[in-house]
N, C-alpha and C positions, 0 to 999 in steps of 0.2 A: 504837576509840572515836572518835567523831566530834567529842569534843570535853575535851582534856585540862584539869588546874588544874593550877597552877605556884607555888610556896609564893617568898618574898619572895630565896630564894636563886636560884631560876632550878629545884628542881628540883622535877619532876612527881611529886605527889603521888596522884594520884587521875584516871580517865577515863572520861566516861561517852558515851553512844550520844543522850541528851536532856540539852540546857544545863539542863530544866527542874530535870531529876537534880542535875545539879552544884551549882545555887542552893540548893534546898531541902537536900538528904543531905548535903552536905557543908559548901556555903560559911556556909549561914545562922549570921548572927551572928558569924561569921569574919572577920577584916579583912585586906589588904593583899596577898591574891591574885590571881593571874591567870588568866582561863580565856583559853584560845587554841582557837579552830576548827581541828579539822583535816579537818571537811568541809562543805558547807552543812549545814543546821540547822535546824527550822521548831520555835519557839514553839506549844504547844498547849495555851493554859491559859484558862479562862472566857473575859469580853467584858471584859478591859483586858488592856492590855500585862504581862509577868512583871515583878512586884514585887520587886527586888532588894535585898534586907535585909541589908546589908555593904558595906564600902568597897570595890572588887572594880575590875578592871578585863577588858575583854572586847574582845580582840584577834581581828578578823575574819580576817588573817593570809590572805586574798583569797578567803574564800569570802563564802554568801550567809546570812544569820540574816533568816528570815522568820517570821510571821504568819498564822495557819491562816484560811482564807478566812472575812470575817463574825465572824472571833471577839476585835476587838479589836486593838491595836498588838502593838508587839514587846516593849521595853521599859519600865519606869519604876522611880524612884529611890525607898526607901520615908523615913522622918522621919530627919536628921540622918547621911543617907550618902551617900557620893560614887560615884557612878558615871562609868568615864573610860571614852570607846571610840577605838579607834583601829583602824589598821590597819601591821602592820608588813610587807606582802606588797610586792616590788618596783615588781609595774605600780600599785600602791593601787587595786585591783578588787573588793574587800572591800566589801561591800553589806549595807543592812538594809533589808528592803521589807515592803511591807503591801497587802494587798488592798482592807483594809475603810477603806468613806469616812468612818466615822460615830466616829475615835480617830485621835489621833495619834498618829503611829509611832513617835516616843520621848517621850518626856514624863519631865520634872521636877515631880514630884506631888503633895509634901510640903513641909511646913516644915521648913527648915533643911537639905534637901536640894539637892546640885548633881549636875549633869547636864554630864561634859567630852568635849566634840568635837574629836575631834584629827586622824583621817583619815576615809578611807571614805566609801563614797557612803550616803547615806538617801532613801529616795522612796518615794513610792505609787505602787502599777500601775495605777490608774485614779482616775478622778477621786471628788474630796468634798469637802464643807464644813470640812474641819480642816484643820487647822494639820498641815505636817510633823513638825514638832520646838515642843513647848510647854515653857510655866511654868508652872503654875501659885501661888496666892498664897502666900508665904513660900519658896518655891523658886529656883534660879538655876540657868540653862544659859550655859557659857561654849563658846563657839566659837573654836578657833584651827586648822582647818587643818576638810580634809577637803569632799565637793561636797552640798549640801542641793538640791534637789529639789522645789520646792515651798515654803509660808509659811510664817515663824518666827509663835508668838502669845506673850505675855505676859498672863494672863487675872489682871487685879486690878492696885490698887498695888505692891502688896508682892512681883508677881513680876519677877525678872529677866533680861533677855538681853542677854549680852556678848560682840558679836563683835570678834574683833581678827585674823580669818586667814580662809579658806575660799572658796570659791566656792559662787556661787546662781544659782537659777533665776528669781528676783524679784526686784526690788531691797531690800536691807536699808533698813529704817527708821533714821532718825537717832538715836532714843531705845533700840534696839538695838545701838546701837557703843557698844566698850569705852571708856573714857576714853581720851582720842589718838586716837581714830579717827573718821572721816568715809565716807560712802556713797562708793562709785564706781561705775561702767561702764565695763565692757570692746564697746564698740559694735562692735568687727569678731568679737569672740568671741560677743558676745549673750549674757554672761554679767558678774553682778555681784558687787560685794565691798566690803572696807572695805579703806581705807587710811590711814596716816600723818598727822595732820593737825585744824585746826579752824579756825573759821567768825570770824573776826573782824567782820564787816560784814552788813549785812542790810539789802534796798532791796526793799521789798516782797513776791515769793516768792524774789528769787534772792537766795542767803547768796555771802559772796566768802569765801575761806581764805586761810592765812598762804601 
């Protein structure tokens, strides 16, 4: 099976050969599972990312969970569940990618639903007009660890992003850091983040910190 579930004790319950399998046959409606890769993966469902209906958590565990060319992102959270991804693999080589430019490759969809990024890399293979990793309005994606690849978006008031960890390929916006945190650069890595910290002062564009 390419991709086992893990019941809240640690033991496997169930294994299927398509995550699509696992979502719908088993987990749907089911809370506080884990599915774990245990090999790449490719998502083949309509033109949006698979709609995850349960509190669930999905452990790339260092393989790759992809996105059938053209046919939409990877994943998304559906109303009022939490979706956590991470990656428990040594080197954190665990990837979620996407081909198509026209979705974002994870997306927070719904109202009252969260989106939690905890390791793992996320990107597209090629370029587009979207957002990496979205909100959508009444949604929240929390960021604490893991490398993004591309642009966070927040589409509405009501959506949220909260980074407090990870590495980017852009720089994080200010009204995307978590409370205590502020943008930074890494200029010899050429990679950016947040860190520790806020903005006491402000002299035109430049903000000073504690």
């Amino acid at each position: 099976a390419k991709v086992k579930v893990v019941d809240a004790d640690g033991h496997t319950v169930a294994g299927y050969d398509r995550l699509n399998s696992a979502l719908s046959l088993y987990l749907k409606g089911k809370d506080g599972y884990k599915i774990i890769l245990q090999d790449d993966v490719v998502v083949d469902y309509g033109n949006t990312g698979w709609c995850v209906a349960a509190n669930v958590t999905i452990d790339l565990n260092g393989h790759t969970l992809s996105a059938q060319s053209n046919r939409g992102g990877v994943l998304e959270t559906s109303a009022g569940k939490t979706l956590t991804g991470i990656d428990s693999s040594e080197g954190q080589t665990g990837t979620i990618i996407s081909p198509n430019a026209n979705a974002p490759v994870v997306r927070a969809n719904a109202s009252n639903s969260t989106l939690e990024i905890t390791g793992g890399t996320i990107a597209r293979s090629g370029t587009g007009n979207k957002a990496t990793v979205e909100a959508d309005a009444g949604a929240t994606v929390e960021i604490t660890g893991g490398t993004i690849n591309g642009s966070l978006s927040a589409t509405g008031e009501t959506a949220t992003i909260a980074v407090s960890g990870g590495t980017f390929s852009e720089a994080v916006p200010e009204d995307y850091c978590a409370e205590g945190f502020i943008p930074e650069c890494d200029a010899e890595a050429g990679t950016y983040g947040v860190k520790s910290g806020s903005y006491v002062a402000q002299v035109g564009d430049n903000k000073y910190e504690t």
